[in-house]
C-alpha positions as CSV (number, residue, x, y, z in Angstrom):
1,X,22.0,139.9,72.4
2,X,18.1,138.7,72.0
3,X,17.6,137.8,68.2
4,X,13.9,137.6,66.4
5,X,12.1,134.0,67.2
6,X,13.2,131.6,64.0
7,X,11.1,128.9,62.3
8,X,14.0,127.0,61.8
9,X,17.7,127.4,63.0
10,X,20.2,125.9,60.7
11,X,24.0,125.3,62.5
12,X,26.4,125.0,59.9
13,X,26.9,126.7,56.0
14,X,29.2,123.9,55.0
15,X,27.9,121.6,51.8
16,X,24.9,120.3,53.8
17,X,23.8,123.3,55.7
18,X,23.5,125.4,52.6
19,X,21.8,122.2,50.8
20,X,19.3,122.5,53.3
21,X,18.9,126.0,53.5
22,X,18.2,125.6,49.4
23,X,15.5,122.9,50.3
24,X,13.5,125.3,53.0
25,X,13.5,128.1,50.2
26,X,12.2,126.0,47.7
27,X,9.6,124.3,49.8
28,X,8.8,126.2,53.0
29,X,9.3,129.5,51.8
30,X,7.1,131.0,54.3
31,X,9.3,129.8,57.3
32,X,11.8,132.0,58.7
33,X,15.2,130.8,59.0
34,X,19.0,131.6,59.8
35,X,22.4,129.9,59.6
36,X,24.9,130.0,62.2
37,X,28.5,129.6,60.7
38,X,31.2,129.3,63.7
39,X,34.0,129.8,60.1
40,X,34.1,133.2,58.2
41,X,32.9,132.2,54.6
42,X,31.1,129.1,53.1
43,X,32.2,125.8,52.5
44,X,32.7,123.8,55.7
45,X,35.1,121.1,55.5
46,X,36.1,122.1,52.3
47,X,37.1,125.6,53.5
48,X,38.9,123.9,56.4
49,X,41.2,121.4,54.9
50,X,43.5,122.9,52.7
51,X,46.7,120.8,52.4
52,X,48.4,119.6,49.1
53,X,45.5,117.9,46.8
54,X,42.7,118.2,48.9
55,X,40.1,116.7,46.8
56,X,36.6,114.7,46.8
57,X,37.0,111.1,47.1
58,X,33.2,110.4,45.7
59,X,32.1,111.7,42.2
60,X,30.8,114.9,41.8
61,X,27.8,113.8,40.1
62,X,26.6,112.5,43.3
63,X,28.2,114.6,45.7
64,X,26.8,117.5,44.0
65,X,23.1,118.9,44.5
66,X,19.9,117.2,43.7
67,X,18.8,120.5,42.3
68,X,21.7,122.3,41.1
69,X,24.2,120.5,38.6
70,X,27.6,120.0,38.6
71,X,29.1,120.9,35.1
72,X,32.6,120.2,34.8
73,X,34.0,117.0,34.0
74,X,36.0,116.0,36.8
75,X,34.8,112.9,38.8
76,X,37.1,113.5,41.4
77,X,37.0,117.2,42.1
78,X,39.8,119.7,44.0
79,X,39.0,121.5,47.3
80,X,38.9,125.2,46.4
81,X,36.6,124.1,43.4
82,X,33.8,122.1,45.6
83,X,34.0,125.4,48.0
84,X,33.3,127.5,45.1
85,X,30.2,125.2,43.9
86,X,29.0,125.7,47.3
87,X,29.6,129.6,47.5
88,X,28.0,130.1,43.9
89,X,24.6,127.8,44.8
90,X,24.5,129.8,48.4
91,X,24.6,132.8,46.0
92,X,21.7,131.7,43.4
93,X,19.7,131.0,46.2
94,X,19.8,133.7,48.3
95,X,21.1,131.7,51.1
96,X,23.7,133.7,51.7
97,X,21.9,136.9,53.8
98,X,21.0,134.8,56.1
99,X,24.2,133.4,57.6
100,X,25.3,135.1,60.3
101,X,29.4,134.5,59.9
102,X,31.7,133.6,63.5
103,X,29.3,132.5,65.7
104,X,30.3,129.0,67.7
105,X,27.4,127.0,69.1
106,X,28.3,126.5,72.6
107,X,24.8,125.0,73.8
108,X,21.1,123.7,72.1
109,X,18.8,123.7,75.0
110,X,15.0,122.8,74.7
111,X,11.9,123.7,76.7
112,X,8.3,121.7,76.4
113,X,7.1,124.7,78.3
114,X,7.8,127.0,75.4
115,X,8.1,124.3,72.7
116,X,11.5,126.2,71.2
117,X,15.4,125.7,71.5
118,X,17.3,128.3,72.4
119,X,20.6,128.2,70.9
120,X,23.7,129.8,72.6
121,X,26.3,131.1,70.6
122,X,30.2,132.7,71.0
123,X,31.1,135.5,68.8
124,X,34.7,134.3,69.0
125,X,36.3,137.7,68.2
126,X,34.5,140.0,70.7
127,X,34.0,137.6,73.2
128,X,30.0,138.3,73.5
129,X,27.3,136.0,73.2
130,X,24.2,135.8,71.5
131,X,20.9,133.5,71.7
132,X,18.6,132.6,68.8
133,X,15.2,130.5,69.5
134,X,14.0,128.9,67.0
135,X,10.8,126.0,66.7
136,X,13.5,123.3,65.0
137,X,16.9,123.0,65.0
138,X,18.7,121.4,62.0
139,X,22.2,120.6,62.5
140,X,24.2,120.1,59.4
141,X,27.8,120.7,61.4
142,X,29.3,117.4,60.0
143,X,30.6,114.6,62.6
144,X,34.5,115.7,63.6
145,X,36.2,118.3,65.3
146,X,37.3,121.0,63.6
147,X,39.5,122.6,66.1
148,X,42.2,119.5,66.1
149,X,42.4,116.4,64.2
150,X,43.2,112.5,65.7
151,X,47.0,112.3,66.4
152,X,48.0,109.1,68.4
153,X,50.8,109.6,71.1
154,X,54.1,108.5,68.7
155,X,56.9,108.3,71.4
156,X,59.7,110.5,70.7
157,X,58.1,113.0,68.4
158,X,58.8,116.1,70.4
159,X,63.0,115.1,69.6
160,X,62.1,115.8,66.1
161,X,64.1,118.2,64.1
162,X,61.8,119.0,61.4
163,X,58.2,119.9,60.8
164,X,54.9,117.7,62.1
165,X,52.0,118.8,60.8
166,X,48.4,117.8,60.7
167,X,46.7,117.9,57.2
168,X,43.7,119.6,59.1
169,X,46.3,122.5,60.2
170,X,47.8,123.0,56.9
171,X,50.3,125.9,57.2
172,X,49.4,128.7,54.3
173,X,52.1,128.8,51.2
174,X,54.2,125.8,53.3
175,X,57.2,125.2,51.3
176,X,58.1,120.9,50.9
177,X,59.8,121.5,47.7
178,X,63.1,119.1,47.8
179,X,62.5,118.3,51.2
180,X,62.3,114.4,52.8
181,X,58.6,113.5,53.9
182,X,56.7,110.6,55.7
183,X,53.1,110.9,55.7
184,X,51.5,108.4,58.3
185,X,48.8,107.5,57.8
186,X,46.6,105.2,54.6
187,X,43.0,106.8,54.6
188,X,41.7,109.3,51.7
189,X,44.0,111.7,53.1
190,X,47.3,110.2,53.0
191,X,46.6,109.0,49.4
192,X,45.6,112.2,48.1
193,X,48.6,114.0,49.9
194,X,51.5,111.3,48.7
195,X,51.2,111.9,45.2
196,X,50.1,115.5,45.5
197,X,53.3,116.4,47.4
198,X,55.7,113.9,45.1
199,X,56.6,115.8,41.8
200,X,57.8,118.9,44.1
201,X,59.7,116.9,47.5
202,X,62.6,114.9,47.2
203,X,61.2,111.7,48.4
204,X,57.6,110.9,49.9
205,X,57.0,108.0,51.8
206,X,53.7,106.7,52.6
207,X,54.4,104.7,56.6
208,X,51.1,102.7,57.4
209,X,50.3,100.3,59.9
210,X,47.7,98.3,58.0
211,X,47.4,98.8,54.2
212,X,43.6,100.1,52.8
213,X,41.8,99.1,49.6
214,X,42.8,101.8,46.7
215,X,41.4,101.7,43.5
216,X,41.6,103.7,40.5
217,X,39.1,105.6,38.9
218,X,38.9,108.0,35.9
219,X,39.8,111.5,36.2
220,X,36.5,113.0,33.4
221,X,33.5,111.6,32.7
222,X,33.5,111.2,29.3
223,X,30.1,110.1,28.4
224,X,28.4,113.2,30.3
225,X,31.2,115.6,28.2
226,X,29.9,114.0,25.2
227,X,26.2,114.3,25.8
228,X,26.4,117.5,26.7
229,X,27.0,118.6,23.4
230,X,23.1,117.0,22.4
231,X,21.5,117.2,26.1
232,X,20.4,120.2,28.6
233,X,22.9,120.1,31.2
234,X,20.7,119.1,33.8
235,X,19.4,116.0,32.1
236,X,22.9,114.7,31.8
237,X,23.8,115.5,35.1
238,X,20.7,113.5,36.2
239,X,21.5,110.7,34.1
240,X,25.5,110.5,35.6
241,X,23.9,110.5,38.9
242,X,21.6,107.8,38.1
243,X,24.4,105.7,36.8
244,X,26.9,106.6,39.4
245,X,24.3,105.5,42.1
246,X,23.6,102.0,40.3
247,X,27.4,101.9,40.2
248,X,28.3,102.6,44.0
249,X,25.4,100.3,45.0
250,X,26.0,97.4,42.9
251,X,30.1,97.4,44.2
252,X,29.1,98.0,47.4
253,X,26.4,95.2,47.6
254,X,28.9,92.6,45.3
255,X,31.5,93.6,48.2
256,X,29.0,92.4,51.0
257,X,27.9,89.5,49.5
258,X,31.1,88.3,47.6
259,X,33.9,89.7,49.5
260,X,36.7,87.4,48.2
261,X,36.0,88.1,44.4
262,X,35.6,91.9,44.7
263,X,39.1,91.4,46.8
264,X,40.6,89.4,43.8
265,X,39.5,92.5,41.3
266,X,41.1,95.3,43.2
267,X,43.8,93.8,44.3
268,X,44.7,92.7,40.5
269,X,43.4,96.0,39.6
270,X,46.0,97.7,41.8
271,X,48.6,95.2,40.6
272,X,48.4,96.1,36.9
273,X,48.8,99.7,37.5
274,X,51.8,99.3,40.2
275,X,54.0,96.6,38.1
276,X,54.8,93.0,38.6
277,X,58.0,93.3,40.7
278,X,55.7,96.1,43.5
279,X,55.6,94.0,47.2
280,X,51.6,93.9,47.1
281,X,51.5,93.5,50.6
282,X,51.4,97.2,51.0
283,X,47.8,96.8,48.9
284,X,46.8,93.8,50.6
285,X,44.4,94.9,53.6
286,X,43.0,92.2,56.9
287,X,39.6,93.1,56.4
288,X,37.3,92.9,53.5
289,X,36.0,95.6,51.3
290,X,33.9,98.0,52.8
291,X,34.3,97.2,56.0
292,X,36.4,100.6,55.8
293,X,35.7,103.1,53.1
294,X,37.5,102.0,49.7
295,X,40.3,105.2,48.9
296,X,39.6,106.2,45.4
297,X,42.7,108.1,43.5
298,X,41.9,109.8,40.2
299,X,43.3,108.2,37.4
300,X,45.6,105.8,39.2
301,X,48.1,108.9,40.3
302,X,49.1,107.1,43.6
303,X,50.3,104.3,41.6
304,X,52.3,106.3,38.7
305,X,54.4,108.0,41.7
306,X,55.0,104.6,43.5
307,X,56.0,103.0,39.6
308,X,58.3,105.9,39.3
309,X,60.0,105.7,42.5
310,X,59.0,109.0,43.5
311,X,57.0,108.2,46.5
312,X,56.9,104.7,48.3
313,X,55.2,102.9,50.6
314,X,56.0,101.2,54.0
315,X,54.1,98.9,56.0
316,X,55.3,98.8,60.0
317,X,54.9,100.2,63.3
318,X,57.0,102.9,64.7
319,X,59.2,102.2,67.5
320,X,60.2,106.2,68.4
321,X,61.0,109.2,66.5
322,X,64.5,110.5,66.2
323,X,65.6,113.8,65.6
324,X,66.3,113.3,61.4
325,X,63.6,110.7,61.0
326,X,61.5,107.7,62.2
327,X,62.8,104.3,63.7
328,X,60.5,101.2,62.7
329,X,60.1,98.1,65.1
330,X,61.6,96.1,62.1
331,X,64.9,98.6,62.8
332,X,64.9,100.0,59.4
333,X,65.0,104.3,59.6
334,X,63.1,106.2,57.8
335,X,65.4,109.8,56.9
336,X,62.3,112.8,57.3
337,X,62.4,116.6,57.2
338,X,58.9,116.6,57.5
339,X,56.5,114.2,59.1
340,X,52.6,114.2,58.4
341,X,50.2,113.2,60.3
342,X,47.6,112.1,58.3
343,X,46.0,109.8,61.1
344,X,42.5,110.6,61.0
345,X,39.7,112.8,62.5
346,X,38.5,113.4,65.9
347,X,34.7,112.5,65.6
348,X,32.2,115.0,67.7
349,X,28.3,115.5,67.3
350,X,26.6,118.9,67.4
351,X,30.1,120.5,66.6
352,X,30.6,120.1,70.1
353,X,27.7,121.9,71.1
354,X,26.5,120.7,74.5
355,X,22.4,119.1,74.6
356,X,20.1,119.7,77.2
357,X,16.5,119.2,76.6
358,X,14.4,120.0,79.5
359,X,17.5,120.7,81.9
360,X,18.6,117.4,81.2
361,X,21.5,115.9,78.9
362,X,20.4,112.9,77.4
363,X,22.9,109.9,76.9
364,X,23.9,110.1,72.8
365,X,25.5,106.8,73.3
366,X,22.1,105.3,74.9
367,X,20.2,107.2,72.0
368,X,19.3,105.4,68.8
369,X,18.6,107.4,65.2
370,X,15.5,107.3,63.6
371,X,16.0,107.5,60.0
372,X,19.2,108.3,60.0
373,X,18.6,111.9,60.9
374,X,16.2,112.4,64.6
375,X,17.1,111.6,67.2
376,X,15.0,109.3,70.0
377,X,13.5,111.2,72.7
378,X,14.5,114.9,71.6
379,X,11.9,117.1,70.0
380,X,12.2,119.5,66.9
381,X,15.6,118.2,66.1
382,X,17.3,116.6,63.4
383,X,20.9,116.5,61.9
384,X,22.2,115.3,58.5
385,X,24.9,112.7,57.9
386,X,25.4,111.6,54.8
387,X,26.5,108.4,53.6
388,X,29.4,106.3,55.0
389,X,29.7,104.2,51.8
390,X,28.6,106.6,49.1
391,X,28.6,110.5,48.7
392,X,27.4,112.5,51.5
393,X,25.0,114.5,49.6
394,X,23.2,112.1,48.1
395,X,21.6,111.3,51.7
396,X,21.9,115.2,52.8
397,X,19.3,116.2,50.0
398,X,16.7,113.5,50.5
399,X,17.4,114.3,54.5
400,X,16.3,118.0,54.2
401,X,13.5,117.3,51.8
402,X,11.9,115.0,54.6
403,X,12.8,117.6,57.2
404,X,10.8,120.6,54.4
405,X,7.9,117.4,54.6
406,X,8.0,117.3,58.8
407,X,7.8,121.0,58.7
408,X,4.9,121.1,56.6
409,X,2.8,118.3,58.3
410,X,3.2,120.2,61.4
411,X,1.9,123.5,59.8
412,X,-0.8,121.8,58.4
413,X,-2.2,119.4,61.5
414,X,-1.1,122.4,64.0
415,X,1.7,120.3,65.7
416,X,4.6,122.6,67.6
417,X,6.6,118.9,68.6
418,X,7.0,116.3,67.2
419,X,9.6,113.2,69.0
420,X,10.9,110.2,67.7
421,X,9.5,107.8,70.3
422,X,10.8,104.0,70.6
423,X,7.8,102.1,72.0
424,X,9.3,98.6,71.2
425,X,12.3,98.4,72.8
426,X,14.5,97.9,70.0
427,X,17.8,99.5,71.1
428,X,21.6,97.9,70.2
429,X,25.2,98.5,71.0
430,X,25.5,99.0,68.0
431,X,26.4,102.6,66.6
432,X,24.7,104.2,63.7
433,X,28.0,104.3,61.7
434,X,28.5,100.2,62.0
435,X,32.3,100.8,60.4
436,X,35.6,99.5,61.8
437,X,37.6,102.5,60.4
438,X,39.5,103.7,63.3
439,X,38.3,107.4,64.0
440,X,34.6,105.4,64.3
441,X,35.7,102.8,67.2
442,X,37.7,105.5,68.9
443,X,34.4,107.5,69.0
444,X,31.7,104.8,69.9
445,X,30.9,105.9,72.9
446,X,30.5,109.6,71.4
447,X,27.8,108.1,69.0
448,X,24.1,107.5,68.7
449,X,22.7,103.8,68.2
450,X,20.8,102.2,65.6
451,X,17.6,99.5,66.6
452,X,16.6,96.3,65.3
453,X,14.1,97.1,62.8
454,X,12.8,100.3,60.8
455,X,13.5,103.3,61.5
456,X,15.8,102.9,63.8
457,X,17.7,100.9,61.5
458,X,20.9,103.3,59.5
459,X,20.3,101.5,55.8
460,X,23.1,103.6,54.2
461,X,21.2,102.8,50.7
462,X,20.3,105.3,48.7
463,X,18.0,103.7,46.4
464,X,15.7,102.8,49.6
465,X,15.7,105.8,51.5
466,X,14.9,108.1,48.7
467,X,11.5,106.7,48.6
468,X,11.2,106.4,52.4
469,X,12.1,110.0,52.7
470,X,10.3,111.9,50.2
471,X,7.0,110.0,50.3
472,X,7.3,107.9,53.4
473,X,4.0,108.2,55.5
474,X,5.3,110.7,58.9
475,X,2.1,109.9,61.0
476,X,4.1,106.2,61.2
477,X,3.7,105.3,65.0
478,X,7.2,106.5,65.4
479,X,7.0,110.3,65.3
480,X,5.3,111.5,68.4
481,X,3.2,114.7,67.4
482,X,2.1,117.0,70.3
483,X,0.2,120.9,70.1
484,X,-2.7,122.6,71.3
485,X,-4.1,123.2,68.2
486,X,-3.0,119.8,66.7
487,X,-5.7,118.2,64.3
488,X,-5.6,115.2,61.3
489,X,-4.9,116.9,57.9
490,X,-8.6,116.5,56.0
491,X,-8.7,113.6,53.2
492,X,-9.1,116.4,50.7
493,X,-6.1,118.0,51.8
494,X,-3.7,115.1,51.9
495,X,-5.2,114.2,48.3
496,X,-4.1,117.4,47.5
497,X,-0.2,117.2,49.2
498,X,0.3,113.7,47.6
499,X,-1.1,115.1,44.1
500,X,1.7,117.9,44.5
501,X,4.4,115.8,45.2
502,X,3.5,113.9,42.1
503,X,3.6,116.5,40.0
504,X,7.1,117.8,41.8
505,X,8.8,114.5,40.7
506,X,7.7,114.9,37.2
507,X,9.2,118.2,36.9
508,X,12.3,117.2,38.0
């Protein structure tokens, strides 16, 4: 089925692709647009995962909207909650007439004959396909595979006698309660789902290989809940953002520069709240922080069901699974009616879309980002991924703002293509993530490079690429602009764009 020609084809109505969709209506209102959302209803990832606890592990004041506050008081907020935050701002924005619901991308082609993409997509219950064109493409489908999460081969598992289940898989109304479980795993996930799961199973133990970085943080924010009774809600919000930014930098930057002292303060930090007599080597990880994501737990609640004996933790490598329970390589045997995998994602681009631009598929591995967000060599494309080492959104906003910018400058000059175009040289082996979490080495080869030097450099800091994205100058020498009717803007004109923007910021 042939659909209208689009301005702009957005894949994705999780928290990014509505975000973005918000940011074309507010600035490009005259562009036509659709979303194409393989899932039945908003939300994305947090529609997907629904297992015990399922929560945010960055504050809400950041991983919340630019433009829409988030008002409860929760740093730290539950699944079902962020999905309705999501579903209400698609709602207040109108977003939500034009998503066209169970639809899976199966291919992005582009054409320089036609300067468009046409976009293939499954209806997955009929069976039928149907193609949207659009001038841009804007993937906001998130970097892992929603069909089936990362389970490593764990030799004996099929003699099991109980249940294994992925967190990404949870089974609907599944009933733990005084059962035996062993989560593997000791990312975000397992730590939300060990204390989540404690108070109702018998016993919950926690079986990693390596131990990660936890610390605590508070469960409210109790200087926005008090300033909200003497502020407008969106000045507070914009002032816990503010702070919550300076925060996440200034640990994150203290981490790179002195590892060993932010390694003393959590690990003494973790110590306090698990007890003197806890073995800390379960808390003490080989690498330093933020080389992997940190694991944030509201209000310490990982280490209150560790203190109580209601959970606990074990560091070791399996040796085979039996049919009541897991053998270690130490000998010891862990007793399980359940066993969850909590052992990470399986990373994908493009939702596993398949990319041809001009017949050809070009080499993502060989392909380095520009900006975080276009990629080298492919026109009328870009893609948000938000931060690695704060919250996503905080990089999705500023992304789709620049995106609303590009659009415009093409409007105005008469440009139909625009390419990031590398005329320097500047490619690495280096991936555009840069992490040593697992699920990112397992999918290096998957995933797009960064360069030497600006833009091609991933600067996963906020505070640098909010400036560089909303009033960065896009005739740069990097973005290749191409159209028959393409012409410089006027002085007068970009006198007039800048002035705008001014007077934007100072509303906000």
């Amino acid at each position: 089925m042939k659909h209208r020609h689009l301005d702009v084809l957005i894949i994705g109505a999780g928290l990014s692709g509505v975000g973005a969709a918000c940011h074309l209506n507010r600035d490009c209102p005259d562009l036509r647009y659709e979303i194409v959302e393989r899932r039945k209803r908003v939300g994305g990832t947090w529609d997907l995962f629904r297992y015990p606890g399922i929560r945010s592990d960055s504050d809400m004041f950041t991983l919340g909207y630019n433009f829409r506050p988030w008002t409860d008081t929760k740093m730290l907020a539950d699944g079902p909650s962020i999905r309705k935050y999501i579903e209400e701002t698609a709602e207040q924005h109108q977003v939500v007439d034009k998503i066209r619901f169970g639809l899976k991308v199966l291919s992005e082609e582009w054409s320089s004959e036609s300067n468009r993409w046409t976009v293939t997509a499954l209806n997955e219950e009929t069976g039928e396909e149907e193609t949207f064109t659009a001038g841009f493409v804007l993937n906001c489908t998130g970097y892992y595979n929603y069909d089936a999460g990362h389970t490593p081969k764990i030799p004996g598992i099929t003699r099991f006698g109980g249940d294994v289940i992925h967190p990404q898989h949870w089974p609907e109304n599944y009933d733990y309660s005084g059962k035996r479980v062993v989560v593997i795993g000791s990312g975000a996930t397992a730590v939300t789902l060990v204390p989540a799961m404690a108070d109702n199973a018998s016993h919950v133990t926690m079986l990693q290989r390596s131990p990660s970085y936890v610390a605590s943080v508070p469960e409210q924010d109790l200087i926005s809940k008090n300033l909200r009774r003497v502020l407008p809600e969106m000045v507070v919000y914009r002032m816990a953002r503010a702070r919550n930014v300076l925060l996440q930098r200034s640990v994150f930057q203290l981490s790179i520069r002195k590892p060993k002292a932010i390694r003393r303060l959590l690990l003494a930090a973790a110590r306090k709240q698990l007890g003197p007599d806890f073995d800390m080597k379960h808390f003490q990880p080989h690498y330093n922080p933020w080389e992997e994501r940190l694991c944030a737990v509201p209000k310490g609640d990982l280490f209150r069901v560790l203190r109580e004996g209601k959970a606990s933790v074990v560091t070791d490598h399996i040796a085979n699974v039996t049919k009541t329970g897991i053998k270690l390589k130490s000998g010891e045997l862990l007793p399980a009616d359940i066993i969850v995998t909590a052992t990470g994602l399986d990373l994908q681009m493009f939702g596993g879309a398949s990319i041809r631009v001009d017949g050809k598929k070009p080499s993502i591995s060989d392909t380095m980002m520009y900006k975080g967000l276009m990629l080298e060599d492919i026109p009328n494309m870009a893609f948000v991924f938000g931060y690695t080492n704060a919250s996503w959104t905080l990089k999705a906003d500023i992304a789709s703002e620049f995106v609303c910018r590009l659009l415009k400058h093409m409007q105005k000059t008469g440009a139909d293509k625009v390419t990031p175009v590398d005329k320097e040289d500047c490619g690495t082996d280096v991936n555009f993530l840069n992490l040593r979490s697992g699920y990112i080495q397992r999918a290096d080869d998957r995933l797009p490079r960064q360069g030497t030097k600006q833009p091609w450099q991933t600067l996963n800091d906020y505070l640098r690429d909010l400036p560089a994205l909303r009033y960065g100058k896009l005739d740069d020498g990097y973005l290749h602009f191409e159209g028959k009717n393409l012409h410089k803007p006027k002085r007068k004109l970009v006198q007039q764009l800048l002035s705008s923007a001014l007077t934007k910021e100072a509303q906000r």
